[in-house]
KOLPA-214785 format. One record per residue: x, y, z of N, C-alpha, C in turn; residue in one letter; residue number from 1. Coordinates in Angstrom, 2 decimals, always signed. Example, Ala and Ser with C-alpha at 12.3 -4.5 7.8 and 13.67 -1.06 7.14 Angstrom:
// KOLPA-214785
KEZA; +13.19; -5.69; +7.80; +12.30; -4.50; +7.80; +13.20; -3.30; +7.80; A; 1
KEZA; +12.85; -2.25; +7.08; +13.67; -1.06; +7.14; +12.90; +0.03; +7.87; S; 2
END
This chain:
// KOLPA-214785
KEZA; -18.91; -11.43; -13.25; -18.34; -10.10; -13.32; -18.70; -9.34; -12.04; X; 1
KEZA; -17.79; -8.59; -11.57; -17.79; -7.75; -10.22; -18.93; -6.26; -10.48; X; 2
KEZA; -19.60; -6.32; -9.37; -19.90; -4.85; -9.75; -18.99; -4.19; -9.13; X; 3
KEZA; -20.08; -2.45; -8.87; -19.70; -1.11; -8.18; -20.99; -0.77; -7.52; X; 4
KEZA; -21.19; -0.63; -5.93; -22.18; -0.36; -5.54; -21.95; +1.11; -4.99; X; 5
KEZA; -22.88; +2.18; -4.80; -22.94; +3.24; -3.84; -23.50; +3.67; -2.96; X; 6
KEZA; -23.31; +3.69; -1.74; -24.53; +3.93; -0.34; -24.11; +5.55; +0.22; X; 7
KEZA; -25.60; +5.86; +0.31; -25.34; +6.92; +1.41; -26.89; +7.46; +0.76; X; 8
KEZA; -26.90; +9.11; +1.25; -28.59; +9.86; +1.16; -28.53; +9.79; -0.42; X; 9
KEZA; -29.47; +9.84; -0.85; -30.35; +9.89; -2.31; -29.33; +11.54; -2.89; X; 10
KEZA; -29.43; +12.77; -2.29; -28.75; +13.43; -2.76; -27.35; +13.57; -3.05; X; 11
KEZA; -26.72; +12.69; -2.12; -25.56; +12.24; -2.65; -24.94; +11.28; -3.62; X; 12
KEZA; -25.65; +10.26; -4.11; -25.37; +9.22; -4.78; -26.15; +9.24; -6.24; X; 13
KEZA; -27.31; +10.23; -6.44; -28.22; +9.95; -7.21; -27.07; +9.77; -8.45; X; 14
KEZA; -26.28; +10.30; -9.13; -25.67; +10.60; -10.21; -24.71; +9.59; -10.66; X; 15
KEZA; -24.67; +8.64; -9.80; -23.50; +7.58; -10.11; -24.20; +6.47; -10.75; X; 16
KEZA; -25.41; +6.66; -11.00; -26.26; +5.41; -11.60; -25.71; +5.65; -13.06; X; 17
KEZA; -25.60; +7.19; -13.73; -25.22; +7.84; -14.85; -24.00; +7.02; -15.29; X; 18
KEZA; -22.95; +6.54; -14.80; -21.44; +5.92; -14.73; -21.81; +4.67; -14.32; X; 19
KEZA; -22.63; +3.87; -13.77; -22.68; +2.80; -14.05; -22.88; +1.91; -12.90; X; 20
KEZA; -22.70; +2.30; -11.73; -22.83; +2.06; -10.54; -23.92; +1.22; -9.99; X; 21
KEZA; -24.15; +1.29; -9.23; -26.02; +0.83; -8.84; -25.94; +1.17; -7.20; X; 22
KEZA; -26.33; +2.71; -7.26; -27.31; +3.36; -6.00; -27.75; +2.43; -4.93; X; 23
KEZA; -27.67; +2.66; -3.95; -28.48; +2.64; -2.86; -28.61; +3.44; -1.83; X; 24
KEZA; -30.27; +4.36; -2.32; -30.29; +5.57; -1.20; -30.57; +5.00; +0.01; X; 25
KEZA; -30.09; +4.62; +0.78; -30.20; +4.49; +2.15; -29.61; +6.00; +3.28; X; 26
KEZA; -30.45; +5.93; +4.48; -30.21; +7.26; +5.64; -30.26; +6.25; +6.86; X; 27
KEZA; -31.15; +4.87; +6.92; -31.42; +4.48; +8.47; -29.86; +3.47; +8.62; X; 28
KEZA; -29.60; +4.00; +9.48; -28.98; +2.96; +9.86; -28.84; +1.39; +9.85; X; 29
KEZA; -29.93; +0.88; +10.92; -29.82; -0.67; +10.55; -30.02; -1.32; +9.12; X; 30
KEZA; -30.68; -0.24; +8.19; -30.85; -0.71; +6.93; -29.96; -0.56; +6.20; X; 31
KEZA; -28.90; +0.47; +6.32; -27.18; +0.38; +5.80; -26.74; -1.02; +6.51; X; 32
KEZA; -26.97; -0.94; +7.52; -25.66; -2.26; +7.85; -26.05; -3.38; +7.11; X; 33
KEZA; -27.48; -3.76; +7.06; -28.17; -4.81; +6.32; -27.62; -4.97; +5.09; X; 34
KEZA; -27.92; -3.83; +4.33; -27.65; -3.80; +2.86; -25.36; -3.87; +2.87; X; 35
KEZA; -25.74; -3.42; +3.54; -23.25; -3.53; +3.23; -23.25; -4.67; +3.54; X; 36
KEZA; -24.17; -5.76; +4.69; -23.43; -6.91; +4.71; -23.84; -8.06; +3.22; X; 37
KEZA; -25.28; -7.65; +2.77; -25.36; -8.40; +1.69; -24.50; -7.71; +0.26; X; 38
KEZA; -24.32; -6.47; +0.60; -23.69; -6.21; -0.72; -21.77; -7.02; -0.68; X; 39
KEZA; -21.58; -6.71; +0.90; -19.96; -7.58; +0.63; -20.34; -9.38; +0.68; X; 40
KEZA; -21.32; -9.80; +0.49; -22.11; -10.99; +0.41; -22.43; -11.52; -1.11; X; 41
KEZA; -22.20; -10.47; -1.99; -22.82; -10.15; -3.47; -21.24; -10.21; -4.34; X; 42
KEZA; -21.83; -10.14; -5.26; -20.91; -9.72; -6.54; -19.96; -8.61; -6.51; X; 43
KEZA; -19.94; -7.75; -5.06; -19.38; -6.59; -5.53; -17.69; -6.48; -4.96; X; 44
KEZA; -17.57; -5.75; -6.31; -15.72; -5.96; -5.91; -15.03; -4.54; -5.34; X; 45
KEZA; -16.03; -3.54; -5.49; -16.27; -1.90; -4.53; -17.23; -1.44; -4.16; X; 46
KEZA; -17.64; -0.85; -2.96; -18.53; -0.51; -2.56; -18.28; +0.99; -1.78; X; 47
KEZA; -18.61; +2.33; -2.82; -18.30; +3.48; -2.29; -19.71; +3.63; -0.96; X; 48
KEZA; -18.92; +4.32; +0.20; -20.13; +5.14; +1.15; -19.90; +6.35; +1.64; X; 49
KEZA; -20.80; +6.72; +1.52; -20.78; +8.25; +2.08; -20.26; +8.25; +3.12; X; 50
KEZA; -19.33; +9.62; +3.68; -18.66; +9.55; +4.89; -19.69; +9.63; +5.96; X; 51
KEZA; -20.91; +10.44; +5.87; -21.88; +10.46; +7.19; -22.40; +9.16; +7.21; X; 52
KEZA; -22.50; +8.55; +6.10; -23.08; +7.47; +6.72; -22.26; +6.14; +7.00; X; 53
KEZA; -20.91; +6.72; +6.74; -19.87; +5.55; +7.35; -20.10; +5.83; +8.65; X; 54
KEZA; -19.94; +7.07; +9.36; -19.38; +7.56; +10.62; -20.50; +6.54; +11.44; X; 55
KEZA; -21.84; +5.97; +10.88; -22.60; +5.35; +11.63; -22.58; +4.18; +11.33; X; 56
KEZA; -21.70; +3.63; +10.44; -21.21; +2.02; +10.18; -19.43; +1.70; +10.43; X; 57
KEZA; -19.39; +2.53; +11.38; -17.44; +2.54; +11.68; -17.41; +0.70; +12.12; X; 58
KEZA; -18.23; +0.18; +13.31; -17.65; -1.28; +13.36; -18.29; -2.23; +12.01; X; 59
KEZA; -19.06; -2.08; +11.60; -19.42; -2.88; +10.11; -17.85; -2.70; +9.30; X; 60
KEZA; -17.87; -1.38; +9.18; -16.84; -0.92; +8.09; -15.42; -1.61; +8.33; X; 61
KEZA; -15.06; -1.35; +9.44; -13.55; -2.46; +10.24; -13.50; -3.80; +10.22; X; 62
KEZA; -15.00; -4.29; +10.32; -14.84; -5.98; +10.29; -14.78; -6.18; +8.84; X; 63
KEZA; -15.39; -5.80; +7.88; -15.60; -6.10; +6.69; -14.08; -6.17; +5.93; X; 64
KEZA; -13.68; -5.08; +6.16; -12.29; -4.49; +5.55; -11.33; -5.39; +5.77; X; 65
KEZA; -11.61; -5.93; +6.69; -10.89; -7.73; +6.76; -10.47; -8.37; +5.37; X; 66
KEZA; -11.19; -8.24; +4.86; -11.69; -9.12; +3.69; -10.82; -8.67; +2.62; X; 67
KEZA; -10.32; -9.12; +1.29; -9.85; -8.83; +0.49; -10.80; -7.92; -0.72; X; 68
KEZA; -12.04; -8.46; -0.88; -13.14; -7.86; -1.36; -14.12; -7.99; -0.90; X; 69
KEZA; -14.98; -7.29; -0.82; -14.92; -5.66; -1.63; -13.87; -4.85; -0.88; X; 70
KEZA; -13.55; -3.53; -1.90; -12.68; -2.47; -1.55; -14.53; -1.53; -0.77; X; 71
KEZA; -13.71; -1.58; +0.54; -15.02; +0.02; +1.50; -14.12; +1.12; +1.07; X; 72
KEZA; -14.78; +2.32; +0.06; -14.47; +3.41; -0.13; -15.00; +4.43; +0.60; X; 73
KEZA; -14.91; +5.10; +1.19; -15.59; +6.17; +1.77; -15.46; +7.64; +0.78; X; 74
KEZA; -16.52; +8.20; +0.55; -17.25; +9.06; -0.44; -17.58; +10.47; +0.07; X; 75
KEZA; -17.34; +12.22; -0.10; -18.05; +13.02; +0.63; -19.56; +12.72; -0.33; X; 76
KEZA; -20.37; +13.48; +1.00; -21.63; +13.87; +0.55; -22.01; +15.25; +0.31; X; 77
KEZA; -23.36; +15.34; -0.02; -23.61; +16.90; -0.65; -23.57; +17.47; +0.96; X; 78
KEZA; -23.12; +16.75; +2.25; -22.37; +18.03; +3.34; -21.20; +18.27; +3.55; X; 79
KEZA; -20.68; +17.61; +2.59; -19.09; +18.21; +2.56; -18.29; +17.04; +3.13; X; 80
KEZA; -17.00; +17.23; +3.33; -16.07; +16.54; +3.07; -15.26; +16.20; +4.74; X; 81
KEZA; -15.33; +15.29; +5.52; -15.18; +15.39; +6.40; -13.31; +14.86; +6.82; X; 82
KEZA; -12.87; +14.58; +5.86; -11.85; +13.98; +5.89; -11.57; +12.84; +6.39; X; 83
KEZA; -12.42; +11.90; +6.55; -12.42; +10.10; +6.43; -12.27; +9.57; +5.71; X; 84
KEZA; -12.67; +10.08; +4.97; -12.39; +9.06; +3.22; -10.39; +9.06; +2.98; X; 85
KEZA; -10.02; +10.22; +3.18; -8.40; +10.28; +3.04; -7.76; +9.73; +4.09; X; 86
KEZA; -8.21; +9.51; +5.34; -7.47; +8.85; +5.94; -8.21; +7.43; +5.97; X; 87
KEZA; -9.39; +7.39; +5.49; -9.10; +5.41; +5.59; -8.17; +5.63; +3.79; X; 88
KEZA; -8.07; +5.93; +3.48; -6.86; +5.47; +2.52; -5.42; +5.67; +2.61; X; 89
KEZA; -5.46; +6.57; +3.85; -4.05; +6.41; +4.28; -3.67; +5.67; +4.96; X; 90
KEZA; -4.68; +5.08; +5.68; -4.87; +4.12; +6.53; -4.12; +2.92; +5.70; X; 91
KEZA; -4.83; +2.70; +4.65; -5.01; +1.63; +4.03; -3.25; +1.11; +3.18; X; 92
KEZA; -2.85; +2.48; +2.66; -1.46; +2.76; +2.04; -0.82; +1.94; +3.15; X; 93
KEZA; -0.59; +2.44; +4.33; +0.06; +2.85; +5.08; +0.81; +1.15; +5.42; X; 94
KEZA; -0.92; +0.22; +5.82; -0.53; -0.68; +5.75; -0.31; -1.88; +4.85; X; 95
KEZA; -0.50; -1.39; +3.32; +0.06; -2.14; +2.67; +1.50; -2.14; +2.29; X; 96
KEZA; +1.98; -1.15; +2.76; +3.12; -0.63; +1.51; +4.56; -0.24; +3.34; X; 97
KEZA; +3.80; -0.40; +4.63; +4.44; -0.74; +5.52; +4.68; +0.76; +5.68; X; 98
KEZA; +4.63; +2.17; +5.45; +5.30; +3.66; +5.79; +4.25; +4.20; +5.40; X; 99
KEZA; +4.05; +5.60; +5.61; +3.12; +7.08; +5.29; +3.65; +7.27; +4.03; X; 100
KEZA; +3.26; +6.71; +2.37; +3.97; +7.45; +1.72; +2.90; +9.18; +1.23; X; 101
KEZA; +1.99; +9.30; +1.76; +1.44; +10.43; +1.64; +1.41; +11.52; +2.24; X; 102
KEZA; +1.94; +12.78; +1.74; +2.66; +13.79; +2.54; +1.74; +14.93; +2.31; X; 103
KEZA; +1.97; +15.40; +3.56; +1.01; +16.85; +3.09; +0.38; +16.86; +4.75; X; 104
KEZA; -0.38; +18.05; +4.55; -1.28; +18.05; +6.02; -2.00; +16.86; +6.12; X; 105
KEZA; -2.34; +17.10; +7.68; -2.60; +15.93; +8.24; -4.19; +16.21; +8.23; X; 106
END
């Protein structure tokens, strides 16, 4: 069975253990990349991350996404919402489905 993993600061993720998830407070860097490459290495069939701490795993995050699984979600944190998370999924639409079907500001 697939999990659901979540990365990013402890204040952002603490609450998803509640739903079922399984946390990982990570902030350092090389120890995110460590942990995303064993988690897309693992059982997991999603793996949400915080957008600050994507912004410091952007080439991890591109090579991985290669892959059919895991789905890389990008997540805001308790600093707010930087608007990465909507465009890697528009990203993502865009090229499955071949057009922008998502309208609205950019």
């Amino acid at each position: 069975m697939y999990k659901i993993a979540v990365m990013g600061d402890r204040d952002s993720i603490y609450g998803f253990a509640a739903v079922g998830l399984q946390p990982f407070p990570i902030t350092d860097t090389e120890e995110a990349a460590a942990k995303l490459k064993s988690l897309v290495d693992g059982d997991y069939a999603v793996i949400y991350i915080t957008e600050e701490l994507a912004s410091r795993l952007e080439k991890e995050i591109a090579y991985f996404s290669e892959r059919e699984l895991p789905a890389i979600i990008l997540i805001p944190g308790v600093s707010g919402n930087t608007g990465k998370g909507i465009q890697a999924v528009k990203r993502s639409v865009e090229r499955a489905v071949g057009s922008d079907i998502i309208f609205g500001d950019d």
